[in-house]
C-alpha positions in Angstrom: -9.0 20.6 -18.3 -8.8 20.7 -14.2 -5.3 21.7 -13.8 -5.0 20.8 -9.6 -6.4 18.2 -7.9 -6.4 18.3 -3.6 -6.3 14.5 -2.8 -6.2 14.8 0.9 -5.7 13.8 4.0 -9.5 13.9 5.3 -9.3 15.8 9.1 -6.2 17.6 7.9 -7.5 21.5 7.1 -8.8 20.2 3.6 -12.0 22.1 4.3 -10.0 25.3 4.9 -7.7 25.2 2.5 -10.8 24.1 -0.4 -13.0 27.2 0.9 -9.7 29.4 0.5 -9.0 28.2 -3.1 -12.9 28.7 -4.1 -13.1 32.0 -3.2 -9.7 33.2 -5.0 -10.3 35.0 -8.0 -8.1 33.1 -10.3 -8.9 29.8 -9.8 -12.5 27.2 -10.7 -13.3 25.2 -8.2 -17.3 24.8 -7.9 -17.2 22.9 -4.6 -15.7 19.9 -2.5 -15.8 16.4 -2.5 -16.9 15.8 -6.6 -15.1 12.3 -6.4 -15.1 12.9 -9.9 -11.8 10.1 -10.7 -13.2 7.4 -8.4 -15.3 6.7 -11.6 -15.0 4.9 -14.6 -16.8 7.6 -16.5 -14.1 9.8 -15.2 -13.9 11.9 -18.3 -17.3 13.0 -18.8 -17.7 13.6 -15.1 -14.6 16.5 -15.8 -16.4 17.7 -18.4 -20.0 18.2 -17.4 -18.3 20.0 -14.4 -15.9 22.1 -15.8 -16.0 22.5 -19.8 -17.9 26.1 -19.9 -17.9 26.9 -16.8 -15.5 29.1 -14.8 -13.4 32.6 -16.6 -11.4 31.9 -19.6 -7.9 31.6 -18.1 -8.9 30.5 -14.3 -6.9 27.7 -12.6 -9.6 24.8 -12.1 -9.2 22.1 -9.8 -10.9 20.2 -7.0 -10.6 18.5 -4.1 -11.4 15.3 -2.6 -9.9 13.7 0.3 -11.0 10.1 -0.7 -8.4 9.8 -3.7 -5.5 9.5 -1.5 -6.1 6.2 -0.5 -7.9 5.1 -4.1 -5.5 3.6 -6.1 -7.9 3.9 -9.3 -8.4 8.1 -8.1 -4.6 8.0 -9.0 -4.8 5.9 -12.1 -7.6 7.6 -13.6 -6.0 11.3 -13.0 -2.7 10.0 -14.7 -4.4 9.0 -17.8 -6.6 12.2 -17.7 -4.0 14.7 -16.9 -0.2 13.6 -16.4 1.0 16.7 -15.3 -1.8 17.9 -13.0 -1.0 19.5 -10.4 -1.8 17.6 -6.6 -2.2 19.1 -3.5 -1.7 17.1 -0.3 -2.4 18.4 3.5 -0.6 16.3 5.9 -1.6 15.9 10.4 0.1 14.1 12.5 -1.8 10.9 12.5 -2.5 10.3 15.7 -4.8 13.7 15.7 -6.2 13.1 12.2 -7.6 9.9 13.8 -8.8 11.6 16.5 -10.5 14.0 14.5 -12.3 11.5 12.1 -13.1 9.7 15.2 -15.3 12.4 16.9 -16.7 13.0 13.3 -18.1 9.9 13.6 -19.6 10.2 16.8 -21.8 12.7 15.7 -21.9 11.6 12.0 -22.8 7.8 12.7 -24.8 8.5 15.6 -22.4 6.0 17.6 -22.8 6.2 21.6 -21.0 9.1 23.1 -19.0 6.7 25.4 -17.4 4.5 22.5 -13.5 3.8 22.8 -11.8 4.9 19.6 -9.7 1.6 20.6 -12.4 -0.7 20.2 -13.0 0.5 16.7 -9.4 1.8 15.5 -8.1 -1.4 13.7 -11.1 -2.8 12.7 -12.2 0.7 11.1 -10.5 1.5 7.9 -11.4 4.9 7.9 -9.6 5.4 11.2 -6.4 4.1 11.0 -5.1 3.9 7.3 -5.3 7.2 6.0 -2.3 7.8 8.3 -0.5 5.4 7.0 1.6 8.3 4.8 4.2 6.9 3.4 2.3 3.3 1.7 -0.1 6.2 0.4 2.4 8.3 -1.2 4.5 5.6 -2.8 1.4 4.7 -4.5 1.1 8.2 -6.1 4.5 8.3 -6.5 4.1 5.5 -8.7 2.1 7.2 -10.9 3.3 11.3 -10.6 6.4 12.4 -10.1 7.7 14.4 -7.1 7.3 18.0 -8.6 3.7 17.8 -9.5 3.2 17.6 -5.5 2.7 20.1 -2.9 2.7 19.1 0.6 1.2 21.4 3.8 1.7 20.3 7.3 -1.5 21.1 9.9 0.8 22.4 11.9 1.5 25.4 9.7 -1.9 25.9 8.8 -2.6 26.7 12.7 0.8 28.6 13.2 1.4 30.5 9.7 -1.9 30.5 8.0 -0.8 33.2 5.6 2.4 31.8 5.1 0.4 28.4 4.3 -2.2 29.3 1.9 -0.1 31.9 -0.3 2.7 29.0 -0.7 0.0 26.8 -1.9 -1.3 29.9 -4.2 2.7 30.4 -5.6 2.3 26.4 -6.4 -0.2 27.0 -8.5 1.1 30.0 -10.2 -2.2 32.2 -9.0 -1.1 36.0 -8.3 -3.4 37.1 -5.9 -2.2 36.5 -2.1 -4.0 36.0 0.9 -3.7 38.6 4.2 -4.3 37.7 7.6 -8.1 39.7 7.6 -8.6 38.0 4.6 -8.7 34.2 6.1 -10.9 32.3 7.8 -10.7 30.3 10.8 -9.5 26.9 11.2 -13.2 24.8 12.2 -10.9 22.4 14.8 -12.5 21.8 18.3 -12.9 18.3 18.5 -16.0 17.3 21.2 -13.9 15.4 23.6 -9.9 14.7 24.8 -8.0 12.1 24.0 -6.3 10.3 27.0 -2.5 10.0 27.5 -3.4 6.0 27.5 -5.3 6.1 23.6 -2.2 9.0 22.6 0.5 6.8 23.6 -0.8 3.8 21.6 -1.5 5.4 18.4 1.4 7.0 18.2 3.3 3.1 18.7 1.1 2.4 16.0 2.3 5.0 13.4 5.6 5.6 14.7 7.2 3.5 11.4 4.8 5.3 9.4 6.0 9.0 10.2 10.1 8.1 10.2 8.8 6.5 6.6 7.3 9.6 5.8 10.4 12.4 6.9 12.7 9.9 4.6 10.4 9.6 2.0 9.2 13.5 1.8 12.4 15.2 2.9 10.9 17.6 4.8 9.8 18.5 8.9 7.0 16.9 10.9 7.1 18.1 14.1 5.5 15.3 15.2 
């Protein structure tokens, strides 16, 4: 049974925070990105990863930025395990597009002068993972609010310890993290926004991150 699942948000320290839980002791997690309940065949997906494989007692979970934007990821993990455990990393948006934009650069070979405003709306990938709050209503839908744990970027630069270890007490694991013990946040994106592309996408999600401080109760310093 995978007892936590990381369902995102892609270019938001999911990559840290997955290397972090792999290497604890007390938890299974063979490696990012299985995508295992974007598929009908959900169940024996679980199983053929999981089912004999790992201590007797570990914590297992993955983690798979996709889901949070999959209605049937969220679906198909409510009918496999109603109380798992989910574990969400939240950016500002306008930086998380950012990010996933010069991902693409290099990723989709695309010309090193392209305008991430030329391809921004058009691009789902881009602009609606940001889109929090429609996102977590959807989960919300299917999980209730104490079967979520919620890390803002921000932290993850500023308080790494502090960061990780909450995510550790979350999932009742015992063993902490210490600073000499973490590794460093992979985050130098290849080029700078402009104050012109800034300015707009933040227009563009301002709803979205008031939505998401009323819906979430909590800071985003953003």
């Amino acid at each position: 049974m995978i007892d936590f699942v990381g369902i995102g948000v892609a270019r938001s320290g999911t990559t840290w925070t997955a290397r972090h839980l792999m290497q604890h002791e007390e938890v299974f997690m063979p490696f990012k990105e299985a995508n295992i309940f974007q598929h009908e065949n959900y169940r024996a997906r679980a199983k053929n990863l999981f089912n004999g494989n790992g201590r007797m007692g570990d914590t297992a979970g993955e983690w798979s930025p996709a889901y949070f934007i999959k209605p049937r990821a969220a679906e198909n993990l409510k009918k496999y395990n109603p109380k798992v455990k989910l574990l969400v990393n939240l950016r500002n948006p306008v930086d998380r597009a950012w990010s996933w934009f010069t991902y693409c650069i290099t990723k989709e070979k695309l010309p090193s002068d392209t305008n991430i405003l030329d391809l921004f709306y058009t691009k789902k990938t881009l602009h609606l993972p940001g889109k929090y709050d429609e996102h977590l209503k959807m989960w919300f839908d299917h999980f209730p609010k104490e079967n979520f744990h919620f890390t803002v970027f921000d932290d993850m630069m500023n308080k790494p310890v502090m960061a990780i270890n909450k995510i550790c007490g979350f999932l009742n694991v015992k063993k902490k993290y210490k600073q000499e013990n973490l590794l460093k946040i992979a985050e130098k994106p290849s080029s700078k926004m402009t104050n012109q592309v800034r300015r707009e996408l933040k227009a563009y999600y301002k709803k979205h991150v008031e939505a998401t401080r009323r819906l979430l109760k909590i800071n985003l310093p953003w």
